[in-house]
C-alpha positions in Angstrom: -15.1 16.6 -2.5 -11.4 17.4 -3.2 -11.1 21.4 -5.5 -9.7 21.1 -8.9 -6.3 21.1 -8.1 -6.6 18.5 -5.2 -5.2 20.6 -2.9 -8.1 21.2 -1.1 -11.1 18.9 0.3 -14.7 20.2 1.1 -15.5 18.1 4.6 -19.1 19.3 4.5 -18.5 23.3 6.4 -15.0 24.2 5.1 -12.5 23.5 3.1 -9.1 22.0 4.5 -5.6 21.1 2.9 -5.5 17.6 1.5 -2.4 17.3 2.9 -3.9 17.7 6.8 -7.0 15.9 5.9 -7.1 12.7 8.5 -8.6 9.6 6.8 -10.7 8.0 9.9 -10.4 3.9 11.0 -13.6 2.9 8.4 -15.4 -0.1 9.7 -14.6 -2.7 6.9 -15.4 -6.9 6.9 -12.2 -7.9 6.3 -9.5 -7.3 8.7 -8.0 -11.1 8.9 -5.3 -10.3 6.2 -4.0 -7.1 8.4 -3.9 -9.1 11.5 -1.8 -12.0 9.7 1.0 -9.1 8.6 1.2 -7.9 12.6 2.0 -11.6 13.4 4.3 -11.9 10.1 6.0 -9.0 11.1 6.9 -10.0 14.7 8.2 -12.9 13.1 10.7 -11.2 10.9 11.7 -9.0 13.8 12.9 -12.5 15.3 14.2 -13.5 12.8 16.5 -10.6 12.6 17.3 -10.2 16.2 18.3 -13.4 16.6 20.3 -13.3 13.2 22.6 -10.3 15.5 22.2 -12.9 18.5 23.8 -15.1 16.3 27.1 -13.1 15.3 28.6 -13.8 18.7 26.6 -17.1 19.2 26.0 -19.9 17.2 23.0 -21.4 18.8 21.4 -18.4 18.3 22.5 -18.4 14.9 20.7 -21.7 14.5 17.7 -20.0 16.2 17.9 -17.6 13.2 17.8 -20.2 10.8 14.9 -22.0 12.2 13.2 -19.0 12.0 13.9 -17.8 8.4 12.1 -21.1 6.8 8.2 -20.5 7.7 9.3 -16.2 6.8 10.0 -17.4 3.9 7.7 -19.9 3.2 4.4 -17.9 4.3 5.4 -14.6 2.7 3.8 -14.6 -0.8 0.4 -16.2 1.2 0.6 -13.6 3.9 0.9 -10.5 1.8 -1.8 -11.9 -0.5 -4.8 -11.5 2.5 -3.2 -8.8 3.3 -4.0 -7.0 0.1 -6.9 -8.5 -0.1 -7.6 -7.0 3.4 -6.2 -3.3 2.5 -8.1 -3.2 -0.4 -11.3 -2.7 1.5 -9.6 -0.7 4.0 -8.5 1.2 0.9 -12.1 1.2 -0.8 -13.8 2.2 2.1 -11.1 5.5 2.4 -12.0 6.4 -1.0 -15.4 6.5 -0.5 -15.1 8.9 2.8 -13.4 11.2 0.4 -14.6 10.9 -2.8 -18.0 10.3 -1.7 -21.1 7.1 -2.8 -20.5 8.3 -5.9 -17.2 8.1 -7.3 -15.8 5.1 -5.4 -12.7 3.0 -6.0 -12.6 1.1 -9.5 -9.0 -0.5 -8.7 -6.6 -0.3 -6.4 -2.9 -1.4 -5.0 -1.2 -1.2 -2.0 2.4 -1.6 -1.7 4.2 -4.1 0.5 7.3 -6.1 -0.7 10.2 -7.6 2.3 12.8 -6.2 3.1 15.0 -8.7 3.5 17.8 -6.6 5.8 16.0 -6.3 8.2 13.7 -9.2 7.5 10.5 -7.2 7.8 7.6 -6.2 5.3 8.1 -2.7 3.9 5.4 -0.8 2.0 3.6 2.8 3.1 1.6 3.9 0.2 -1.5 3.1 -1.3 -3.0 3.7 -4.9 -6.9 4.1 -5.9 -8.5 4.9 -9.2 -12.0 6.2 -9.7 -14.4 7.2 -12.4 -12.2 10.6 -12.7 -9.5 10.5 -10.6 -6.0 8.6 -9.2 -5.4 9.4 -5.1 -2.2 7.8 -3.6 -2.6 7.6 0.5 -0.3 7.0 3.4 -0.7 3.8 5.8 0.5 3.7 8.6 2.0 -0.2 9.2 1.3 0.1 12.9 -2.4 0.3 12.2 -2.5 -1.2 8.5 -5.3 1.9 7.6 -4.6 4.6 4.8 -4.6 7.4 7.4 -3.6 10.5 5.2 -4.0 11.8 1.7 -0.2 12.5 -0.5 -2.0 12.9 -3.6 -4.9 13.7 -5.8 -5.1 14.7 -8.9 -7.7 14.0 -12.6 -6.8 10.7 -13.9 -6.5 12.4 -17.1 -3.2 15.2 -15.6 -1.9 11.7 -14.2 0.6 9.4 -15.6 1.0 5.6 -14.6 4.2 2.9 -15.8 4.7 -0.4 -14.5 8.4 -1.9 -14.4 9.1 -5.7 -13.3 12.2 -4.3 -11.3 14.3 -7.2 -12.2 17.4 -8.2 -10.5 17.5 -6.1 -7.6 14.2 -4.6 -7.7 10.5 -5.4 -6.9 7.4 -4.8 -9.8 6.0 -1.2 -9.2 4.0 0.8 -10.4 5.2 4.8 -10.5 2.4 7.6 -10.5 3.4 10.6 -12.4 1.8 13.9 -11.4 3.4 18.0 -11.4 6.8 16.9 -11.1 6.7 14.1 -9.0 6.7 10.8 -8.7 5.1 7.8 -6.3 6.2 4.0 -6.1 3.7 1.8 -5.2 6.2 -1.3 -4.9 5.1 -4.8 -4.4 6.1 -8.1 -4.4 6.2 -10.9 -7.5 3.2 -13.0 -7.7 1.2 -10.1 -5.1 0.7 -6.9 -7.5 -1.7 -6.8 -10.2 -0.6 -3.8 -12.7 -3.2 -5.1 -15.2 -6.5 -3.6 -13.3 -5.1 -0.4 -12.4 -3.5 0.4 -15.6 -7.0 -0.6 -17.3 -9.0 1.4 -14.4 -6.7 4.8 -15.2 -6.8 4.5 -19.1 -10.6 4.5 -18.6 -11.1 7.1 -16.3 -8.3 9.5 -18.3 -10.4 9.0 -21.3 -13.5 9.5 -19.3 
């Protein structure tokens, strides 16, 4: 149970700062999506050594190449299962802090590539429940929302969407006391349309 002003959670004998509350590893069913992105990222991390290999050699270079196509190809696939995997992960977090009764209605985790370094990027995850928006840390070594960096009443909360054309990526920005949280994601991968719906409800709720 989180105090009114989300700066403080209840953890059953005290209350403790939100920001130093440690989100446990949940069990959860799904972890197949989480383990793909480990393998998807060792991939682009070839890809981009051998893409400096390849400055001074052009065999390497071809390596580079080679390896580029099936990044490319298996991205949009990849970081599907492995929202579909977070999403529990992220559900199951909620639920430890929120408790039974106000669990997650919607959520979004952000991952989009980042193509100079040919890796997956994305640290931050948003949840909506009956009454209120949290955004959490992952951390990508683990792929589990570890700690909390906000909560707040869905109704004090503001949420956009922009397509981030040209050089940009769809996200959705979560407006709160001054600040403000991306929660970036890829074309074809992040659904606006749940969360938006999820946090009208619950701000009218």
């Amino acid at each position: 149970m989180f105090s009114d002003d989300g700066q403080w959670w209840w953890d059953g004998a005290q209350w403790i700062a939100s920001s130093q509350v440690v989100i446990p590893d949940v069990p959860v069913a799904d972890s197949g999506g989480i383990e793909m992105m480990d393998r998807y990222r060792q991939l682009g991390t070839a890809v981009y050594v051998s893409g400096w290999s390849g400055i001074t050699s052009r065999f390497m270079g071809d390596v580079s190449f080679t390896l580029l196509i099936p990044f490319l190809l298996f991205q949009r696939r990849t970081f599907r299962r492995y929202r579909a995997s977070m999403l529990e992960r992220l559900a199951a977090a909620t639920t430890y802090l929120m408790g039974a009764d106000e669990p997650m209605t919607a959520g979004q985790v952000s991952v989009y590539p980042s193509f100079l370094a040919c890796i997956a990027a994305g640290q931050l995850a948003l949840a909506i429940t009956r009454g209120h928006v949290l955004v959490l840390w992952i951390d990508v070594s683990t792929g589990r929302p570890q700690r909390v960096v906000l909560v707040a009443r869905a109704r004090d909360v503001t949420i956009t969407f922009r397509w981030g054309f040209l050089w940009g990526y769809p996200t959705l920005y979560v407006y709160w006391g001054g600040g403000m949280w991306p929660i970036r994601g890829s074309w074809g991968v992040l659904q606006r349309e749940p969360v938006l719906t999820a946090w009208r409800e619950a701000a009218l709720g």
